[in-house]
DRENKOL-956869 format. One line per field, with one value per residue (C-alpha): chain; residue number from 1; x, y, z; residue in three letters. Coordinates in nm, 2 decimals. Example, Ala and Ser with C-alpha at 12.3 -4.5 7.8 and 13.67 -1.06 7.14 Angstrom:
2
cadena	c(A / A) .
num	c(1 / 2) .
u	c(1.23 / 1.37) .
v	c(-0.45 / -0.11) .
w	c(0.78 / 0.71) .
residuo	c(ALA / SER) .
// end
This chain:
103
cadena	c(A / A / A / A / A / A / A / A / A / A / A / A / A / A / A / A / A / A / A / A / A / A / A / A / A / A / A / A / A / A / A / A / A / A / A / A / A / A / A / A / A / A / A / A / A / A / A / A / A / A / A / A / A / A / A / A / A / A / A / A / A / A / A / A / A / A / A / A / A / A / A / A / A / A / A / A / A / A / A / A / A / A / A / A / A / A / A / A / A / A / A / A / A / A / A / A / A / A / A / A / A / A / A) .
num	c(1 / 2 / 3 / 4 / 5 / 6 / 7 / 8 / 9 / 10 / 11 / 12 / 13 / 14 / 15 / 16 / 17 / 18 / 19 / 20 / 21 / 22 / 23 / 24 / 25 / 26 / 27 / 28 / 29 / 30 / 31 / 32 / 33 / 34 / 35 / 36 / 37 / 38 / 39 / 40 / 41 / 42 / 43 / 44 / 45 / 46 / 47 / 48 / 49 / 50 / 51 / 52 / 53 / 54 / 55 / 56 / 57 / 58 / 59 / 60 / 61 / 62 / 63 / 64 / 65 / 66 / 67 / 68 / 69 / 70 / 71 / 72 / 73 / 74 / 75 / 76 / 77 / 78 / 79 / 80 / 81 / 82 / 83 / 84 / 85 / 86 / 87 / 88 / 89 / 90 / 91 / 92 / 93 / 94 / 95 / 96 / 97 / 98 / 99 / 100 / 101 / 102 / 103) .
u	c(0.00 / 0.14 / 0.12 / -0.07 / 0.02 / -0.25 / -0.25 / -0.36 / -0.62 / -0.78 / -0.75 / -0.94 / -1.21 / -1.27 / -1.31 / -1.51 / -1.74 / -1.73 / -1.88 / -2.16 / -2.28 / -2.23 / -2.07 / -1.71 / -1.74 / -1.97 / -1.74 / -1.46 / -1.62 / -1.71 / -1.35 / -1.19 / -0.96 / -0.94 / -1.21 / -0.90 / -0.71 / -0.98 / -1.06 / -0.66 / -0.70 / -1.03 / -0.82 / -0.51 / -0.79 / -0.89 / -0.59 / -0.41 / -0.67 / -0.49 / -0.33 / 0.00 / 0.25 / 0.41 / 0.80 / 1.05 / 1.31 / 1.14 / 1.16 / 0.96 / 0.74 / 0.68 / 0.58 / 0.34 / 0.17 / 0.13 / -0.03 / -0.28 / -0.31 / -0.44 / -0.66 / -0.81 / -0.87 / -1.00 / -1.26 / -1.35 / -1.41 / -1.59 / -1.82 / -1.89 / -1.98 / -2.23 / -2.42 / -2.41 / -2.60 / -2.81 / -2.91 / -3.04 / -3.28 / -3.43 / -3.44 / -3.63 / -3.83 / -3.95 / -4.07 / -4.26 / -4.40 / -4.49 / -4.68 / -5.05 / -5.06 / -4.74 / -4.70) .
v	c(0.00 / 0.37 / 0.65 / 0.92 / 1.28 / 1.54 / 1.91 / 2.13 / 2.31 / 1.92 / 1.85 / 2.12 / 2.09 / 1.74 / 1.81 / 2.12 / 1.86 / 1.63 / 1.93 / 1.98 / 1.62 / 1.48 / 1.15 / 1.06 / 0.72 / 0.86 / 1.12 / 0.87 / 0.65 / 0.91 / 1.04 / 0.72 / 0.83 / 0.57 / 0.73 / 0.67 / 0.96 / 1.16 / 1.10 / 1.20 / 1.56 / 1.64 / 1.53 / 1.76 / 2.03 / 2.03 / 1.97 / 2.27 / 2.44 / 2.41 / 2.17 / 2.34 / 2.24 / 2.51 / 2.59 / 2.45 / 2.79 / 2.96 / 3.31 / 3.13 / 2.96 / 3.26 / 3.48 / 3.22 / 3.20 / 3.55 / 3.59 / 3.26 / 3.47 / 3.76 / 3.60 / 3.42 / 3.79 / 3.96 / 3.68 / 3.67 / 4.11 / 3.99 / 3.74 / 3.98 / 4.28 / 4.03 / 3.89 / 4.23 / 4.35 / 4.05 / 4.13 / 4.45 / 4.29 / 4.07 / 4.39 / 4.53 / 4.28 / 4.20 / 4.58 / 4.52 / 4.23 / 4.37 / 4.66 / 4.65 / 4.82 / 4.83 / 5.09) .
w	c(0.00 / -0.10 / 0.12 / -0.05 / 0.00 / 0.00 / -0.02 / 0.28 / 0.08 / -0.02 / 0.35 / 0.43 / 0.20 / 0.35 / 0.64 / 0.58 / 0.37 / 0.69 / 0.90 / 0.64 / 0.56 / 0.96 / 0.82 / 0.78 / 0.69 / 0.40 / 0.25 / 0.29 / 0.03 / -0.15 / -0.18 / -0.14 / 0.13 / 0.45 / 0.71 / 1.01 / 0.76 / 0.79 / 1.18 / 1.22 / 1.04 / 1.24 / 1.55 / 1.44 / 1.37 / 1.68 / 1.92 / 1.75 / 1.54 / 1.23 / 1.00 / 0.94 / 1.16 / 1.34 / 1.21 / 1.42 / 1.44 / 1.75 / 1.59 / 1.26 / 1.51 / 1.76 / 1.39 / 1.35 / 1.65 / 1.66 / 1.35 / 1.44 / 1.75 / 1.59 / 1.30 / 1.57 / 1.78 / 1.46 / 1.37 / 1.75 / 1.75 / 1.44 / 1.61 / 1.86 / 1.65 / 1.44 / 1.80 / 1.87 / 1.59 / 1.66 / 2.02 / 1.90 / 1.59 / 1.88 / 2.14 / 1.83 / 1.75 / 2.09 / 2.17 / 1.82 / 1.94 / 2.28 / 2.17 / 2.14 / 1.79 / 1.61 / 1.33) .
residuo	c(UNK / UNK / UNK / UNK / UNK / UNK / UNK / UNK / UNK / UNK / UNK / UNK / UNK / UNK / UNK / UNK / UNK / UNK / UNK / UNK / UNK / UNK / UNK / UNK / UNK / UNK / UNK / UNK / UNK / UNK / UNK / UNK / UNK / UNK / UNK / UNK / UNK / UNK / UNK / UNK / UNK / UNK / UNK / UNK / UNK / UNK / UNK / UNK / UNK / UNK / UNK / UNK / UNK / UNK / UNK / UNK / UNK / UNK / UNK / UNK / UNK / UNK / UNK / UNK / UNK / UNK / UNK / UNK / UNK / UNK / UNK / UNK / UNK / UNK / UNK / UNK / UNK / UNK / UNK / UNK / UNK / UNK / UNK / UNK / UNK / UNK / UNK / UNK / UNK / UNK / UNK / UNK / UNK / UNK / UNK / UNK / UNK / UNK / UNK / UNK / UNK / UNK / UNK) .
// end
């Protein structure tokens, strides 16, 4: 048996596709990748939230982390800002909701 190499960008469309359908067994087949290859990426996604390894230099690998570090702040200000927005269309809609005779 051959050890396939796959690209991070196929990796990751995988297991985005795994997220969607619920099934890895079923996208597995559907791929024809082993489901245990699969379960091992989902793992590595979620023990260190990415699939690139980081650099072994520390100054490479202390550049990295603090870039992850602040992708990961700016999508989180991000997800604030949008359950922000949020809380006020339901803050809106309950006052509607609430009144007697909304015009």
């Amino acid at each position: 048996m051959t050890k396939r190499e796959y690209t991070q960008k196929f990796k990751e469309q995988i297991i985005k596709e795994c997220q969607e359908v619920g099934n890895i067994a079923l996208v597995a087949r559907r791929h024809n990748i082993s489901p245990n290859t699969i379960q091992t990426w989902v793992r590595k996604i979620k023990q260190t939230g990415s699939l690139n390894p980081l650099p072994k230099n520390s100054k490479k690998r202390r550049q990295e982390i603090e870039k992850r570090l602040e992708d990961i702040s700016r999508e989180n200000n991000e997800l604030k800002k949008l359950l922000g927005e949020k809380e006020l269309e339901l803050a809106v809609l309950r006052d509607m909701r609430d009144k007697i005779n909304p015009q």
